[in-house]
C-alpha positions as CSV (number, residue, x, y, z in Angstrom):
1,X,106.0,110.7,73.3
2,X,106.5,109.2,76.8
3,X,109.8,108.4,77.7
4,X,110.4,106.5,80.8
5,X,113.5,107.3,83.1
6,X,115.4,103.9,81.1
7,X,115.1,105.8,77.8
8,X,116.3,109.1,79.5
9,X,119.4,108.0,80.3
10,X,120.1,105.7,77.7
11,X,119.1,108.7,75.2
12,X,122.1,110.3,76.9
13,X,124.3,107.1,76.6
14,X,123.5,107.2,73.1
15,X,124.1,111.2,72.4
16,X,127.5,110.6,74.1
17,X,128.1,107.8,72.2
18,X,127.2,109.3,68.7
19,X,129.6,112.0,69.5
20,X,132.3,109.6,70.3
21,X,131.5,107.6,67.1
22,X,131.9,111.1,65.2
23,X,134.9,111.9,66.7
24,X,136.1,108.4,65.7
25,X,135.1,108.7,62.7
26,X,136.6,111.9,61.5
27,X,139.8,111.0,63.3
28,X,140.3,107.7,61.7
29,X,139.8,109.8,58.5
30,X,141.7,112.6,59.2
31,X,144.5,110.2,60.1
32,X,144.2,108.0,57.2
33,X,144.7,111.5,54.8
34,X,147.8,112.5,56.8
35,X,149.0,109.0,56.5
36,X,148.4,109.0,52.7
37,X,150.1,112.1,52.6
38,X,153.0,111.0,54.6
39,X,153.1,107.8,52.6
40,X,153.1,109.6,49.6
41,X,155.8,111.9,50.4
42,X,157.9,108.2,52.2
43,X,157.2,106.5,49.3
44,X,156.8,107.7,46.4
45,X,157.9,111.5,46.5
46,X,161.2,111.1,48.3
47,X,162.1,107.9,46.0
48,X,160.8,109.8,42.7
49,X,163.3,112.7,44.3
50,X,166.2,110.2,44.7
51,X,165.8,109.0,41.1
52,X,165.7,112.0,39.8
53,X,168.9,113.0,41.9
54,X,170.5,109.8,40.3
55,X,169.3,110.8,36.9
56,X,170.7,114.2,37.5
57,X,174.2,113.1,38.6
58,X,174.1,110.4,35.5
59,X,173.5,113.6,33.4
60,X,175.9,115.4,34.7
61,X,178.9,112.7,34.7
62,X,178.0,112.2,30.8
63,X,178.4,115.7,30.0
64,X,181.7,116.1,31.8
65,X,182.9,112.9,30.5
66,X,182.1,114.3,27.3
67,X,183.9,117.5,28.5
68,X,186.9,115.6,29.7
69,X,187.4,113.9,26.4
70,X,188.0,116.9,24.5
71,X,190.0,118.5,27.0
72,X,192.4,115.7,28.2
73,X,194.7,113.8,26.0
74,X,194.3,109.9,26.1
75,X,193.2,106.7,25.3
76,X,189.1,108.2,24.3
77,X,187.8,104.2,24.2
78,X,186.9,104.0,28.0
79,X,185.3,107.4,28.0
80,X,183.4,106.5,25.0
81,X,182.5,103.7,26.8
82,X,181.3,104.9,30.0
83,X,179.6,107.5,28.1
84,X,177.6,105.1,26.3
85,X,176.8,103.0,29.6
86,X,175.7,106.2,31.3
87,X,173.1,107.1,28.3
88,X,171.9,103.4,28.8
89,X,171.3,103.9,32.4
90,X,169.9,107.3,31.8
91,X,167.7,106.0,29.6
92,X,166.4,103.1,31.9
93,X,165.9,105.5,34.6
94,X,163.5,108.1,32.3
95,X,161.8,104.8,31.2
96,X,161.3,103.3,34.9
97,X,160.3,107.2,36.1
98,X,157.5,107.3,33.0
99,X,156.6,103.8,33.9
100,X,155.6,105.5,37.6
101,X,154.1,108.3,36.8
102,X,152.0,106.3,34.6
103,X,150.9,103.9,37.1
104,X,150.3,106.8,40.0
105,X,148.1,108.8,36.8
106,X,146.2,105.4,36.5
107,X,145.3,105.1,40.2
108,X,141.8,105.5,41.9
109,X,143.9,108.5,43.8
110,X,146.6,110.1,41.9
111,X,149.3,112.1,44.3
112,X,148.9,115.9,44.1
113,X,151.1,117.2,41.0
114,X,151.9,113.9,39.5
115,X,150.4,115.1,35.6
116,X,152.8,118.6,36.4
117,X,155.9,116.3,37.5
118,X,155.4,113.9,34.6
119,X,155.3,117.2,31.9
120,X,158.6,118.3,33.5
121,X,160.2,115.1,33.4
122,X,159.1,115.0,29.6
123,X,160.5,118.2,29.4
124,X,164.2,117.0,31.1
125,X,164.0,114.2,28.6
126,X,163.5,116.5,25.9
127,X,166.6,118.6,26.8
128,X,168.6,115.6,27.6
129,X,167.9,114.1,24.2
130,X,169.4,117.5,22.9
131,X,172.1,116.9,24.6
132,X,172.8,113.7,24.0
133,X,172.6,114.2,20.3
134,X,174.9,116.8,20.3
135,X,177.0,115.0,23.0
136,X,177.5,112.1,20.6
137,X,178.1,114.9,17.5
138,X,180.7,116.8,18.7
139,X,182.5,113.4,19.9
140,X,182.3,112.5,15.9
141,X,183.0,115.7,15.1
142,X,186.1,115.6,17.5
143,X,187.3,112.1,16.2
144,X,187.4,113.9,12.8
145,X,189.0,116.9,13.2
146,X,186.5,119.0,12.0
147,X,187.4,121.7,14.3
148,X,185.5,124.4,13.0
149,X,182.1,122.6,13.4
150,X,183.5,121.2,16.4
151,X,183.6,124.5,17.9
152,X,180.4,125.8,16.9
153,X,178.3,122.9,17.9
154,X,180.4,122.7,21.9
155,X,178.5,126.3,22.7
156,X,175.2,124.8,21.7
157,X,176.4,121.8,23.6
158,X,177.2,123.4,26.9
159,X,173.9,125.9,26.4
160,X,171.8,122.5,26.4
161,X,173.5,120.7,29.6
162,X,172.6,124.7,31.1
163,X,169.2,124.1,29.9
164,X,169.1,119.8,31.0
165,X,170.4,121.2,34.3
166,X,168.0,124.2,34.6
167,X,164.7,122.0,33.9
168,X,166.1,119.2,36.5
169,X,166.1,121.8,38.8
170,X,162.9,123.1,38.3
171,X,161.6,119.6,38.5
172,X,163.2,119.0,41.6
173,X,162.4,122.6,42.9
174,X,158.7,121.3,42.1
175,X,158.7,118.3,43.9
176,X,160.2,119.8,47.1
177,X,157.4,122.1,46.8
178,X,155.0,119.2,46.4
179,X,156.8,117.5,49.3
180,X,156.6,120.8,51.5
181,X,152.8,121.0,50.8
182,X,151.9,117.4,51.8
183,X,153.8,118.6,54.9
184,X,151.8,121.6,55.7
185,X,148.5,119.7,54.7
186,X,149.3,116.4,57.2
187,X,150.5,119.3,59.7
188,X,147.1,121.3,59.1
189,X,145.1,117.8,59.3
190,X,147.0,117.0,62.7
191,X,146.0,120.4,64.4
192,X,142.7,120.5,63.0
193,X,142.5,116.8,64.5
194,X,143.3,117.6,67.5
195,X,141.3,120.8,68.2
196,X,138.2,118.7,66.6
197,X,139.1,116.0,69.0
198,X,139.2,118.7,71.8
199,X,136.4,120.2,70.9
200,X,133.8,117.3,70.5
201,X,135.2,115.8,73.1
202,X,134.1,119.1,75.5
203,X,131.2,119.1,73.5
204,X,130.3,115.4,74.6
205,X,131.5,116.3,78.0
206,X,129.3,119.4,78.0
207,X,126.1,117.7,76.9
208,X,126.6,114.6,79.2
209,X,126.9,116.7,82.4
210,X,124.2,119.0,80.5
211,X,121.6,116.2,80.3
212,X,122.4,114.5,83.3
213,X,122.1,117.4,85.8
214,X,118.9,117.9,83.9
215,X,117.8,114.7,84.1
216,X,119.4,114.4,87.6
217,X,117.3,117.7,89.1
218,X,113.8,116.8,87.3
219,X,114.4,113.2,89.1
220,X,115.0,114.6,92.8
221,X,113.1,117.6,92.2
222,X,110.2,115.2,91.6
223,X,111.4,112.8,94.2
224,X,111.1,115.9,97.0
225,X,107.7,116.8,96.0
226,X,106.6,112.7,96.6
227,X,108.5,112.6,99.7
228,X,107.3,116.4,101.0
229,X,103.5,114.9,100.1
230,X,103.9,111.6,101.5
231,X,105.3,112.9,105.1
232,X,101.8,115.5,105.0
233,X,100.1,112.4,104.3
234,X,101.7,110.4,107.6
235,X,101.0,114.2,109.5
236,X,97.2,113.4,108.7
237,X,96.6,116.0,105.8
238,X,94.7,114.0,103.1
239,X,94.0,117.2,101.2
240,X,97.4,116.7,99.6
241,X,97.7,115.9,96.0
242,X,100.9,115.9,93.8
243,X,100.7,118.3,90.6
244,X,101.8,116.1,87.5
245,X,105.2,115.7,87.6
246,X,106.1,114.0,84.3
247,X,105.3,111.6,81.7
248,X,107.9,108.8,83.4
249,X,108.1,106.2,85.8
250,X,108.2,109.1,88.6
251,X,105.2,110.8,87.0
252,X,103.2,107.2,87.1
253,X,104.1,107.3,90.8
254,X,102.9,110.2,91.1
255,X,99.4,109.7,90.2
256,X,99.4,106.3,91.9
257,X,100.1,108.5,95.1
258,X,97.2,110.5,94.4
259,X,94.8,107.3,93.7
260,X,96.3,106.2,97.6
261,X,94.8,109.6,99.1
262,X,92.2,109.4,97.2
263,X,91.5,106.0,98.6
264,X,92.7,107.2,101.6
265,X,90.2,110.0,101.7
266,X,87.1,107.5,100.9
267,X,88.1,105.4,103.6
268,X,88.7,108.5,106.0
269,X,85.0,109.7,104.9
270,X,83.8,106.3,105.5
271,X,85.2,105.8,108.8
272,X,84.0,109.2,109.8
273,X,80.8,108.4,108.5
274,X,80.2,105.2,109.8
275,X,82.1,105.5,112.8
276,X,78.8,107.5,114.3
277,X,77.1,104.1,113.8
278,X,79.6,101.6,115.0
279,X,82.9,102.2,116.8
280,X,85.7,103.6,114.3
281,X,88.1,100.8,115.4
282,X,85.9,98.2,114.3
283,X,85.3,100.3,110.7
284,X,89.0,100.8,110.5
285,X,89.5,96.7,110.4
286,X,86.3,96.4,108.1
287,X,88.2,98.6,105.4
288,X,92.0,97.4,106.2
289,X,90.7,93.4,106.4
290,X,87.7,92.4,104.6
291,X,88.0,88.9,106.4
292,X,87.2,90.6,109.5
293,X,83.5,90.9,108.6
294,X,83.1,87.2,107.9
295,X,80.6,85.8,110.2
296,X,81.7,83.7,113.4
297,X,83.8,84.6,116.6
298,X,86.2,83.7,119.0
299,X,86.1,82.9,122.5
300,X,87.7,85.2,124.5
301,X,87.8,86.8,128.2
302,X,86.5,90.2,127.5
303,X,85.3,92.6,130.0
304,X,81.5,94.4,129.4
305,X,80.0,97.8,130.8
306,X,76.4,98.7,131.0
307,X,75.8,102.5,131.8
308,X,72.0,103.9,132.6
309,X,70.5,106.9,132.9
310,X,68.5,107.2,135.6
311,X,65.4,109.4,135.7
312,X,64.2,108.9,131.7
313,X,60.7,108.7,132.6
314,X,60.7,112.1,134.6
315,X,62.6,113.5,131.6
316,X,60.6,112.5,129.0
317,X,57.5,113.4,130.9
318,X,59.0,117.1,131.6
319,X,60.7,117.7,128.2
320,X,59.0,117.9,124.5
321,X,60.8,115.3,121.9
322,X,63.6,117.9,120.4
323,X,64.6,118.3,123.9
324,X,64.1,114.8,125.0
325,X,66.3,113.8,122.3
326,X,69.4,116.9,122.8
327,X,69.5,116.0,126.5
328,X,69.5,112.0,125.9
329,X,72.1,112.6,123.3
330,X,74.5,114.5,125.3
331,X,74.1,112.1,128.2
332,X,75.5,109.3,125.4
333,X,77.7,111.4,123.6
334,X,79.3,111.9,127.2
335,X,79.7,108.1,128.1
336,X,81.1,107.5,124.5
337,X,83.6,110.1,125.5
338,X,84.6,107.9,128.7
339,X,84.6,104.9,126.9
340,X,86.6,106.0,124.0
341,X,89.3,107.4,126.0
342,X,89.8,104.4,127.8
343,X,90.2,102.0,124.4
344,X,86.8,100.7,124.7
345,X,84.8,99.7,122.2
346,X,80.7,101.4,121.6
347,X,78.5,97.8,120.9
348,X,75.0,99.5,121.6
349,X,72.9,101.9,122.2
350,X,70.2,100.9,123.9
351,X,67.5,103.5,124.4
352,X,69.4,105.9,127.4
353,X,71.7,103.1,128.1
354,X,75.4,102.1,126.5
355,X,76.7,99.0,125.8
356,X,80.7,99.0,125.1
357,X,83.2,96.2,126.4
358,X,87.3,95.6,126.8
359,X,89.5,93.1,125.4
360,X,91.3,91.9,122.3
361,X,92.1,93.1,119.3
362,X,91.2,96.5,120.5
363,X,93.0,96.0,124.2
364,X,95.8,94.2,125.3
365,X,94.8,90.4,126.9
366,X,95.4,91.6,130.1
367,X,94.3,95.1,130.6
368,X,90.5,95.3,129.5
369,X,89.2,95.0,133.2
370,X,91.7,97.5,134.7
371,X,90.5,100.5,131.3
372,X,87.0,99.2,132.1
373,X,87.7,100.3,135.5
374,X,89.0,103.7,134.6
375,X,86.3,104.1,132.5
376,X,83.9,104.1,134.8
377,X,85.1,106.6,137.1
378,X,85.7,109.1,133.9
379,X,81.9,108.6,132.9
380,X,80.8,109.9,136.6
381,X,83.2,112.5,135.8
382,X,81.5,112.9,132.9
383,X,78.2,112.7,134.2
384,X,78.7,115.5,136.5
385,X,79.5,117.9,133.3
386,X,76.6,116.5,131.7
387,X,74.3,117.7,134.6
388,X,76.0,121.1,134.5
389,X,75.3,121.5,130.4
390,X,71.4,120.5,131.0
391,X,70.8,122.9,134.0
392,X,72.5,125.4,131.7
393,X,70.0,124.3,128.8
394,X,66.7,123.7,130.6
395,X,67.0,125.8,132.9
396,X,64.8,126.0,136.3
397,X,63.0,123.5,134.9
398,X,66.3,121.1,135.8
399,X,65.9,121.6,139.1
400,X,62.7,118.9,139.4
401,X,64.6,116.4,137.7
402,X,66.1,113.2,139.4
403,X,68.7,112.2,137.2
404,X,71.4,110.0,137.5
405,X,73.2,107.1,136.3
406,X,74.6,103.3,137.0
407,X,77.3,101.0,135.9
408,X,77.6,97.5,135.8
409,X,80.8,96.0,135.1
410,X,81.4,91.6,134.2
411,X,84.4,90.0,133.2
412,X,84.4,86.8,132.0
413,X,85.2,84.7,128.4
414,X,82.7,85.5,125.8
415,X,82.3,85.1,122.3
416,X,83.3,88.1,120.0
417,X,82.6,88.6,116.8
418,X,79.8,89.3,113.8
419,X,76.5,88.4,115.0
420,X,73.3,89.2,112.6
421,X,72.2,88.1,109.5
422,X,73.9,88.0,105.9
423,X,71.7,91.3,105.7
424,X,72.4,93.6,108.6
425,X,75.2,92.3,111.3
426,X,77.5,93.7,113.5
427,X,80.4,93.1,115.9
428,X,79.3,92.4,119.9
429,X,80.0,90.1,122.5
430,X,77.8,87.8,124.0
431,X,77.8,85.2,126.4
432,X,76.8,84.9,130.7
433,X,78.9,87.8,131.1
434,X,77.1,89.8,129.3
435,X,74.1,88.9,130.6
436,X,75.9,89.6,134.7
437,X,77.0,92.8,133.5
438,X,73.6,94.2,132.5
439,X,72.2,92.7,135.6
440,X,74.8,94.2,137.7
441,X,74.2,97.8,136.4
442,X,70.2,97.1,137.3
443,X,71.3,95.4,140.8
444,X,73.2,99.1,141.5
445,X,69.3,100.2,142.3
446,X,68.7,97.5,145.5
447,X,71.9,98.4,147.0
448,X,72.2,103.0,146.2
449,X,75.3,102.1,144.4
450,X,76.6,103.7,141.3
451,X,79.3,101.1,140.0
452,X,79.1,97.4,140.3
453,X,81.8,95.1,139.2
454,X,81.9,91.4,139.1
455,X,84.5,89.5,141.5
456,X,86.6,88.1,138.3
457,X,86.6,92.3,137.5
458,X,88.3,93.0,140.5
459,X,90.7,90.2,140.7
460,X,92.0,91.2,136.8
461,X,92.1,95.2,138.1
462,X,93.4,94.5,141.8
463,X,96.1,96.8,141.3
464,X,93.4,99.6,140.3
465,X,90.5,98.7,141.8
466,X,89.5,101.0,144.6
467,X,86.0,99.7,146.2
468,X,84.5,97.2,148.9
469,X,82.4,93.9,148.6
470,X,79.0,94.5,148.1
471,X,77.3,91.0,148.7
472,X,77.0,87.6,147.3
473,X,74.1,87.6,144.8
474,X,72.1,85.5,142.8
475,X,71.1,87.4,139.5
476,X,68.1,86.4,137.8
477,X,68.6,84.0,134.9
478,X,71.9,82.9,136.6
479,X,71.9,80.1,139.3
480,X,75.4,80.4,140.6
481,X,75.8,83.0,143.3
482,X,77.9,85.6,142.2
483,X,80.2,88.1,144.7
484,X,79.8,91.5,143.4
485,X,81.6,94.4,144.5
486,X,81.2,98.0,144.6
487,X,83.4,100.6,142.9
488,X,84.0,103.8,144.6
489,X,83.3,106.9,142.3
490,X,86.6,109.2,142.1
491,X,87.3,111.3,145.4
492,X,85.0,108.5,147.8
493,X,85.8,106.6,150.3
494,X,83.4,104.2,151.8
495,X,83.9,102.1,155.0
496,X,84.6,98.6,154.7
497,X,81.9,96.3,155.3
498,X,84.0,93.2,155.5
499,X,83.5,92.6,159.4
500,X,79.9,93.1,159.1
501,X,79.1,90.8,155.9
502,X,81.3,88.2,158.0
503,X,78.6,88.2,160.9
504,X,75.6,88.6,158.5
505,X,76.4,85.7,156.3
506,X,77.1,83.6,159.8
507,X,73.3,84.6,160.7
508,X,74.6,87.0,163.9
509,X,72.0,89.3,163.2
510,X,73.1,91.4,166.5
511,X,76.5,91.2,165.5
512,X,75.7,92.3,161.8
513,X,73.2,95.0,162.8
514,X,76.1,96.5,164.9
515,X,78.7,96.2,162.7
516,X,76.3,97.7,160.0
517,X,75.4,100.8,162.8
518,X,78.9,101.0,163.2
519,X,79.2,101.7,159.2
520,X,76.6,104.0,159.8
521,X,78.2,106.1,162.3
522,X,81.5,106.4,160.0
523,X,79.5,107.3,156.9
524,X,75.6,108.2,158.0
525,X,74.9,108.5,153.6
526,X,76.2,104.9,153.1
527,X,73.4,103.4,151.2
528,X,74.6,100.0,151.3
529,X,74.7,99.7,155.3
530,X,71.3,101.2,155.4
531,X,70.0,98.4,152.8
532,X,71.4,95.6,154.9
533,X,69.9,96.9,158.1
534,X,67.1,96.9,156.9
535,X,67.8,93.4,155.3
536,X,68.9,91.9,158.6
537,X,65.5,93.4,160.5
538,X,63.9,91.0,158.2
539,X,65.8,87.9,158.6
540,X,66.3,88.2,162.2
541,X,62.1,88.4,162.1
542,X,61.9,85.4,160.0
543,X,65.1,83.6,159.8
544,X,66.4,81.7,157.0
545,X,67.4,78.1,156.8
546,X,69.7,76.9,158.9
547,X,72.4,76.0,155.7
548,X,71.4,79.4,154.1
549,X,74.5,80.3,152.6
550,X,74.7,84.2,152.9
551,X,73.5,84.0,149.0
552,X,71.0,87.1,148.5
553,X,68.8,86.2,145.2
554,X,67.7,89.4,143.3
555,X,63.9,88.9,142.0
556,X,64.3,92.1,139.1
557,X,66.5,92.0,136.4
């Protein structure tokens, strides 16, 4: 039978309270016998007692009026007289006591020793009739001076008032006895009342402490093991399951708890599972908010990174397709690592390049071009460990391999959201920044840079952003110039090349190819001073327009 906490503790409400009903019960009983017994002895014993008292004295005032007339001279009329009203009244008291006893004989109850008292009242009649006989006899007797009868009929006389008196004593002796045990039974009641009282009371007591601790400790006991179990749970350990506890509310809570992990767990397996395809964030929000994979977007400033490997074709002309594939993973595996750390978000792989952008929900509004940023620099970290870990796998053969990497880095609204078909979608960003950031990562090869950034990238991560202007470019696909800049890799420093761009975009091609030499002869390995010397040979050969704008327009994308 299941019984819920509610019936628990009513069940001891109602145990309590059938003791208390018992001890009710049999008190009000108890009481009601010692009140019958005191009632009985109040009124009806101690009155029957009285009467009989009176009938006694009656008795014995007839028989020593009878006395008295023999023994005193006088007028014998008013003793005659009296004598005769006391045998009236004597008589109407025996009639009124029969009258009693047969009414208390009649009842549904008769009082204890009424049939014995009524016998011995017979029996006190019976010797009084004797005696009143006799009585009235002698008196005759007396009147006619028949002193010889007289005389032998007054010892009879005075044996029967002996006798009258002897059997109202034992009747009286009878009922005191009577009385005395109604006493000792009502006293007997009353103490066994009270120790039953006491005792079922304790009893009730007992029990009702008994079943609520019991009740009490299951509750908390089970309580602990929910609470111990839900705090593993919040510490990450989804192998916890509560045993069954009980058959209760608690024990329904329990296996509710265990249908949570277990949900838990699937959506843990899930997320691992399909957070190898698509960032876990983004699985995360699939599984918490079903909305969130209606199709649609917002428009939003977002910031976008492209990373490539440089040097695929040499790999994959150098390295069979298990190794093409080990070495090509670990180079993405490394960038994810970069990404990830800095709260971006995976969009695409794309062949040995990465797609991943910054912004909301997964970033705060204004932070996504500042982690971009940071992200960067961590993936050249990164990159440097990943040429360490394929030296250390290939070998010599490493040594012939050119690789490296670049970055392109565009801020700018886009739309965010599920792109794809009611088939096969997924969440990405696209928009012109988009487009500028992947054009930026390919622009890296002109200049011999590794990170690019877009100007609205630098002016969101000033406060972070360590690097130099590059140029003002015109991408392909885009017909508004764009100023790019370049973002120094951690531990580098290159000189600034703000004095010389001045003088290149104002056609000073003497003043630009000094300024540039001037680079040069700070930092002799600055690629970009090289690639503008170069530039410059060229345009001071064959000059541009006269309104040419400083723009530079890049032919590849």
């Amino acid at each position: 039978m299941r019984l819920n906490i509610a019936h628990k503790i009513f069940g001891i409400a109602v145990v309590i309270l059938v003791l208390m009903i018992c001890v009710a019960v049999l008190s009000g009983r108890l009481t009601a016998r010692i009140s019958a017994e005191l009632n009985n002895i109040a009124y009806k014993q101690l009155p029957l007692s009285n009467e009989i008292g009176e009938l006694n004295v009656r008795i014995l005032e007839q028989g020593l009026l009878i006395q008295r007339l023999f023994a005193l001279p006088g007028d014998p009329a008013d003793s005659l007289d009296r004598i005769k009203e006391l045998g009236a009244e004597i008589d109407h008291d025996f009639k009124e006591n029969f009258e009693l006893f047969e009414r208390e004989e009649q009842s549904a109850n008769p009082p204890p020793g009424i049939f014995e008292l009524h016998k011995a009242l017979k029996r006190v009649e019976g010797e009084y009739r004797k005696l009143q006989r006799d009585g009235l006899e002698l008196v005759r007797l007396h009147a006619n001076k028949d002193s010889e009868r007289f005389h032998a009929l007054l010892v009879d006389f005075n044996q029967e008032q002996n006798a009258v008196d002897q059997e109202v004593a034992a009747l009286r002796e009878y009922m005191e006895k009577i009385a005395e045990d109604a006493v000792k039974r009502s006293d007997r009641d009353e103490r066994f009342l009270l120790y039953f009282n006491s005792g079922l009371t304790g009893l009730a007591v007992i029990l009702g402490i008994g079943f609520s601790s019991l009740v009490t400790y299951i509750l908390v006991r089970n309580v602990r093991i929910l609470v111990r179990a839900a705090e593993a749970v919040e510490e990450g350990n989804l192998d916890t399951e509560v045993p069954p506890l009980s058959r209760d509310e608690i024990g329904r809570l329990g296996l509710s708890f265990n249908d949570m992990v277990d949900g838990l767990r699937l959506k843990e397996r899930i997320k691992d599972m399909f957070g190898k395809y698509m960032d876990p964030r983004i699985v995360s929000r699939l599984l918490e908010n079903p909305e969130f994979a209606r199709m649609g977007g917002t428009r939003q400033e977002m910031t976008v990174m492209f990373i490539d490997l440089k040097g695929y074709t040499t790999l994959s002309e150098n390295l069979e397709p298990p190794e093409l594939l080990d070495v090509i993973n670990l180079f993405l595996s490394s960038m994810t690592q970069a990404v990830s750390n800095r709260n971006g978000v995976i969009n695409d792989f794309l062949g040995d390049a990465v797609m991943a952008f910054w912004g909301p929900p997964f970033t705060k509004p204004d932070e996504h071009a500042a982690l971009a940023c940071d992200a960067a620099r961590d993936a050249i970290l990164q990159f440097q460990s990943f040429r360490d870990q394929v030296r250390e796998k290939l070998g010599a053969r490493a040594d012939h391999l050119d690789l490296d990497m670049r970055i392109g880095i565009s801020t700018g609204e886009m739309i965010a959201g599920n792109i794809g078909s009611l088939a096969s979608k997924k969440y990405s960003v696209i928009g012109d920044p988009v487009n500028l950031g992947a054009r930026l990562e390919g622009a890296n090869k002109v200049y011999g840079t590794r990170i690019m950034a877009s100007n609205r990238t630098r002016e969101l991560a000033l406060d972070r952003f360590k690097g130099r202007e590059l140029d003002l470019i015109k991408v392909k696909g885009k017909s508004a110039p764009t100023r790019v800049y370049e973002l120094f890799e951690p531990d580098l420093l290159r000189p600034d090349l703000s004095h010389a761009l001045a003088a290149y975009r104002r056609q000073d091609w003497t003043g630009a190819n000094a300024a540039f030499e001037q680079v040069l002869a700070q930092d002799p390995d600055d690629p970009v001073a090289q690639v503008f010397l170069f530039r410059t040979a060229q345009l001071q050969a064959k000059p541009p327009e006269a309104d040419w704008d400083g723009v530079w327009e890049l032919q590849e994308k």
